[in-house]
C-alpha positions in Angstrom: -7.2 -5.3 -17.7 -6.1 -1.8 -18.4 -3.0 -0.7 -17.8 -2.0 2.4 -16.8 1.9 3.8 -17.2 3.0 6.6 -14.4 -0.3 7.3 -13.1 1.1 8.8 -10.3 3.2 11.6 -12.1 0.8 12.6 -14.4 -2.0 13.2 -12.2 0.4 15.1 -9.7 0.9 17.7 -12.6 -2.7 18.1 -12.9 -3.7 17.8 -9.4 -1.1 20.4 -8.2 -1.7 22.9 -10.8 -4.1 25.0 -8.8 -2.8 24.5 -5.4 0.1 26.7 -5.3 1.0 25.8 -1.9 1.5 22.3 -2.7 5.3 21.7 -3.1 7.4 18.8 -3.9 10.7 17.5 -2.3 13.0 14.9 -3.9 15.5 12.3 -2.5 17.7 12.2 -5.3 15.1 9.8 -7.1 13.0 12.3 -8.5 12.3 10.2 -11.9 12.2 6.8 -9.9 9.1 8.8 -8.0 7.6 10.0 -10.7 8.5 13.8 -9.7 9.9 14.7 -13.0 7.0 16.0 -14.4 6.0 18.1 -11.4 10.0 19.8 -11.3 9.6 20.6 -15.1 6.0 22.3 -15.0 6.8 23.8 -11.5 10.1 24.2 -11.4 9.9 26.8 -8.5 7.7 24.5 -6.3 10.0 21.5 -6.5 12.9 21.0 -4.3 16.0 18.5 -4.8 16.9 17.9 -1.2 19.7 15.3 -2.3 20.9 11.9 -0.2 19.9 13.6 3.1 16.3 12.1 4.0 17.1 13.4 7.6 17.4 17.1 6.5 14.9 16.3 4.0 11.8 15.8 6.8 13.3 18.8 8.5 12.5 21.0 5.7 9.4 19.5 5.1 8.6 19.7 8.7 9.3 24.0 8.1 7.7 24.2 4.9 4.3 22.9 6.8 4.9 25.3 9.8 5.0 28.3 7.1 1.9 27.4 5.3 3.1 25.2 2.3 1.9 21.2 2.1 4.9 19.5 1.4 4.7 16.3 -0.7 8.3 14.2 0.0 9.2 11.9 -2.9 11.4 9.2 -2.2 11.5 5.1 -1.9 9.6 4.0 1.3 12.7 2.5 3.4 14.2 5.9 3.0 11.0 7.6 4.8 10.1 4.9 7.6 14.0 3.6 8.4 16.5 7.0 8.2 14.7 9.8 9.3 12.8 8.0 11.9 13.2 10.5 14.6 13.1 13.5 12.1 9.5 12.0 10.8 8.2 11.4 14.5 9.6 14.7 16.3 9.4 17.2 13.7 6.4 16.5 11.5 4.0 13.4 13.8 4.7 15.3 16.7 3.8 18.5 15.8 0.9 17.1 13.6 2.1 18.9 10.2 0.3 18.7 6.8 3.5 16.8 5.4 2.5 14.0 2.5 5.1 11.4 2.9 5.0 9.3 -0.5 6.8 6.3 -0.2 7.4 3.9 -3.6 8.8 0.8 -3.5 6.5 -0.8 -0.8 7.4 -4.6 -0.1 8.3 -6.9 -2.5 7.5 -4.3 -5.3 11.5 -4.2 -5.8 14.5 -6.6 -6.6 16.8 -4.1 -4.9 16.6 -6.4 -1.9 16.6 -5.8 1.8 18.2 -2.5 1.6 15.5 -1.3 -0.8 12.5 -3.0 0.4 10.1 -1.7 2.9 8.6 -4.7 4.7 8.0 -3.0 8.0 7.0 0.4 6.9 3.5 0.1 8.0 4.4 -1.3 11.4 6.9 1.8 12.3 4.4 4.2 10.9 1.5 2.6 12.7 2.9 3.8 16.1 3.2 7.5 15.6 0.7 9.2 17.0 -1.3 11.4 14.4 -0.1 9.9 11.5 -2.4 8.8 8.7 -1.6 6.0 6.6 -2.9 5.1 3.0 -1.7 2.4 0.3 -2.6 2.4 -3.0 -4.0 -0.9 -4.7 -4.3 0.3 -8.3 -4.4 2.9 -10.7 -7.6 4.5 -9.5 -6.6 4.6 -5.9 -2.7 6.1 -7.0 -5.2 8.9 -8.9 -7.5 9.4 -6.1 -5.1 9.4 -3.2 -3.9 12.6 -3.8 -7.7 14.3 -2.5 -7.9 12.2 0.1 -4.3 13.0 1.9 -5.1 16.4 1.5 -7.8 16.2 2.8 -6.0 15.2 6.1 -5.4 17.8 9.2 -2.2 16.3 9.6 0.7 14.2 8.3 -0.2 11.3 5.8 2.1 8.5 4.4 1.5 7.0 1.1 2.5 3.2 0.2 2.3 4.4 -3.4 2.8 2.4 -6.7 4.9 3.4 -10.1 5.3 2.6 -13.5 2.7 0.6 -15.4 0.0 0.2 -12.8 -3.3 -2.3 -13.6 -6.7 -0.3 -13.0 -8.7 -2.6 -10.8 -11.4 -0.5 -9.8 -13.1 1.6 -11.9 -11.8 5.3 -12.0 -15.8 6.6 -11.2 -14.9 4.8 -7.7 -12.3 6.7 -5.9 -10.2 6.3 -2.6 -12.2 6.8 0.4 -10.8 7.9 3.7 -11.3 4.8 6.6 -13.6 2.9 4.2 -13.0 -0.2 3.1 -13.9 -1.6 -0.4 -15.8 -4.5 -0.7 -15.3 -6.7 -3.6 -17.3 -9.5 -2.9 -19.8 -10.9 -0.2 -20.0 -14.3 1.7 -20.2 -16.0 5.1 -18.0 -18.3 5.0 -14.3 -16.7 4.7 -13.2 -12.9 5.3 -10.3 -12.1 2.8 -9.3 -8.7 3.7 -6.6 -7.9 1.6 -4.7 -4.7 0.9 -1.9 -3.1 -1.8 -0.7 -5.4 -4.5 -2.3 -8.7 -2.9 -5.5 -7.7 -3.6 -5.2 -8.2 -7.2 -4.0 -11.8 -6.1 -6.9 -12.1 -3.8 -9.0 -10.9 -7.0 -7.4 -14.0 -9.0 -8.0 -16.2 -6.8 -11.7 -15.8 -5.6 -13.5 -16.9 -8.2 -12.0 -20.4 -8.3 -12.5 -20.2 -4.4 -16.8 -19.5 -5.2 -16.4 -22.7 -7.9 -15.3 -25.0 -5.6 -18.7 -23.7 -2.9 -16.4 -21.5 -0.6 -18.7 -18.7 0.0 -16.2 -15.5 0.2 -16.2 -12.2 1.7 -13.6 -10.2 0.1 -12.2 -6.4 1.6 -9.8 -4.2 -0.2 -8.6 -2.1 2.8 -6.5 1.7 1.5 -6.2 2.9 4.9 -4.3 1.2 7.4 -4.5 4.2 10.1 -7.4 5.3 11.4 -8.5 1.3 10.9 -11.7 1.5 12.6 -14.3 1.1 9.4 -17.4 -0.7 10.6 -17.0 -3.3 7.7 -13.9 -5.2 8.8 -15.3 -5.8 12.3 -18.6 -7.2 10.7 -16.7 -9.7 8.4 -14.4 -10.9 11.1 -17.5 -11.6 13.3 -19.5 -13.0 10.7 -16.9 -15.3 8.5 -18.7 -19.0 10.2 -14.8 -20.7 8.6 -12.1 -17.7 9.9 -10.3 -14.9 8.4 -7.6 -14.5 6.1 -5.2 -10.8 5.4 -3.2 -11.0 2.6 -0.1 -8.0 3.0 2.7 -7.1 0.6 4.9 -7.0 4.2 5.3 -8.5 7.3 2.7 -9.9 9.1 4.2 -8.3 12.3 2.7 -4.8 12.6 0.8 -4.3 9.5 -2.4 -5.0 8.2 -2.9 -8.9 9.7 -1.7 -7.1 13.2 -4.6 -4.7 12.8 -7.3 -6.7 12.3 -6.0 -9.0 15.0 -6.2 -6.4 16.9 -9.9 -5.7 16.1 -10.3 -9.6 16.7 -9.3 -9.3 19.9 -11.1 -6.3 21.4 -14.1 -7.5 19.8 -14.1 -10.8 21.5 -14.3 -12.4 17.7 -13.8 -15.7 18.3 -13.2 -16.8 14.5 -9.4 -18.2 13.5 -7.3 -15.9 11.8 -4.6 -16.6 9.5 -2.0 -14.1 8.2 -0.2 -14.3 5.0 2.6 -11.7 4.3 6.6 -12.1 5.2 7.0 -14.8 8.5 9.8 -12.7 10.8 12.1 -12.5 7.7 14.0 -10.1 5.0 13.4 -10.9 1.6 16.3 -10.9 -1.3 16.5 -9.4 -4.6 14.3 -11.2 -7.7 11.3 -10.4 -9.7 8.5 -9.1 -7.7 6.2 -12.8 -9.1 9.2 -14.9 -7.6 9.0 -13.1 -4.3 5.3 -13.2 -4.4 5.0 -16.9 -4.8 8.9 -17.4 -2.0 6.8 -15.3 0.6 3.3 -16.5 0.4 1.7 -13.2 -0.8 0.3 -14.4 -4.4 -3.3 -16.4 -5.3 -1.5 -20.2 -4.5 -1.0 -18.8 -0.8 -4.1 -17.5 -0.3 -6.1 -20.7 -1.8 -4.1 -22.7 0.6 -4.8 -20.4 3.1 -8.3 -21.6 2.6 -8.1 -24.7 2.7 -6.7 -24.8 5.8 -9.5 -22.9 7.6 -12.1 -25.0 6.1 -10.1 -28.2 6.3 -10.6 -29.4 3.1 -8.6 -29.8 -0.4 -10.5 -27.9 -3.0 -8.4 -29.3 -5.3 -8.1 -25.9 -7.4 -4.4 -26.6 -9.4 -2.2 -23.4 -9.4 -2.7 -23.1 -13.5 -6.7 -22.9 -12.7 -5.8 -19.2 -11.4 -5.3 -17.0 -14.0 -2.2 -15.5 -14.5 -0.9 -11.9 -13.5 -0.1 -10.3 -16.6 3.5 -9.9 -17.9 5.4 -6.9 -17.2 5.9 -4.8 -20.3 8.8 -5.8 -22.4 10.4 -2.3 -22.7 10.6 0.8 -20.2 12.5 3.4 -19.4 15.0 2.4 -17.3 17.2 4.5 -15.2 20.5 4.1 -13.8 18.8 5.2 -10.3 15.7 2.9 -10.8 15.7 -0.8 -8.8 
């Protein structure tokens, strides 16, 4: 699998270097975000707003009023929890072109509950005019980017950092509202979403071995969630329907498609793996994975449970997630 290292801040540099409207705004974390790059090659488009997310969405919320697209850079709890009211009055409510790029989703941190946004996608979910993506891999952190501009309005971005795996292959970029799909089968509907779906991805194929016929969506946008495909895979799956979510499974992606379920009169079961009603705690992002429920074992069990049957697939007949690089740059303001 290739890996690829700050995907995100690279391709920014390049992305931005014609739009001269485009302008970035930093929490303080600017390397942690990958905005480093973009303040050295534009120094006069980038803007270190300090600890002050509040006054931070403020300015963004100007900036969009006077032409500019503002792209805010700073860990996901510090868009979705803070500035809550400055993110739903000045910018959703006044439907501004303000890109809201939040790192750190979920369990993607072992900074802990302070640090880790579980519940970003439920409290962005209820703004009005806000559009919300998540990147799954390196292709998607490169293509997201286009598609969020390509928004009349203000986006959010569950983005990724660091060494990022390339799942999909870079000729297949994020689509706006359109899910991808990864695999096709009548039996279970995985739909799957952010980091997961490389877990859904490893476990699969040891799911078809065993004769469970699988169905397998990658889903990017979690607002507008109206794609044709997920409502054809929850009405079709003859066993049920799994999500698989790197946050809780109150207000986020399992929420969603329930809610599809529901106005579709789908009768199929539906069971949703991602945090139960709980904060997590600081460790390695594998150990939260595999504490929480979000990783291949969950999802295999998952399986099992709509079907009724042991498959009898042992947790070392998955293959492994590859290990994190053994050396990086680390930074006193990175967690």
């Amino acid at each position: 699998m290739e890996i690829v290292s700050r995907p995100h801040g690279r391709n920014l540099v390049r992305w931005a270097r014609d739009r001269e409207r485009v302008v970035v705004l930093s929490a303080d974390l600017t390397s942690s975000c990958e905005a480093d790059e973009f303040r050295e090659a534009y120094p006069d488009r980038f803007f270190s707003l300090g600890m002050a997310e509040q006054n931070m969405m403020g300015f963004a919320a100007g900036l969009a009023r006077e032409g500019y697209f503002p792209f805010v850079h700073t860990f996901a709890v510090f868009i979705c929890r803070r500035p809550f009211d400055q993110v739903a009055m000045s910018i959703a409510y006044s439907n501004l072109p303000a890109r809201l790029i939040g790192f750190l989703p979920g369990v993607t941190t072992p900074g802990g509950a302070t640090h880790q946004a579980i519940d970003d996608l439920g409290l962005m979910r209820i703004l009005p005019n806000m559009t919300i993506l998540e990147c799954g891999d390196a292709t998607e952190v490169e293509s997201v980017l286009d598609v969020a501009q390509s928004v009349n309005g203000p986006v959010y971005v569950r983005m990724l950092r660091g060494d990022v795996p390339r799942l999909f292959p870079s000729s297949e970029p994020m689509r706006l509202n359109a899910c991808r799909e990864l695999g096709d089968g009548d039996d279970v509907a995985i739909v799957s979403s952010g980091i997961c779906t490389e877990e859904a991805m490893r476990a699969v194929p040891a799911l078809r071995a065993r004769g469970v016929s699988v169905r397998h969506l990658h889903v990017s946008t979690h607002k507008p969630f109206d794609d044709p495909a997920i409502l054809d895979a929850v009405t079709t799956a003859r066993r049920g329907v799994i999500t698989l979510e790197n946050h809780t499974i109150i207000g986020g992606l399992g929420s969603a498609v329930a809610e599809r379920m529901a106005e579709s009169g789908a009768g199929a079961r539906l069971i949703r793996l991602g945090l139960r009603d709980t904060f997590a705690h600081g460790a390695s992002r594998p150990y939260l994975m595999r504490k929480y429920g979000l990783d291949a074992v969950a999802l295999v069990g998952a399986v099992e449970d709509l079907i009724g049957d042991r498959l009898g697939i042992a947790a070392d007949a998955i293959p492994a997630a590859p290990p994190p690089p053994l050396s990086h740059a680390v930074k006193v303001e990175d967690l």
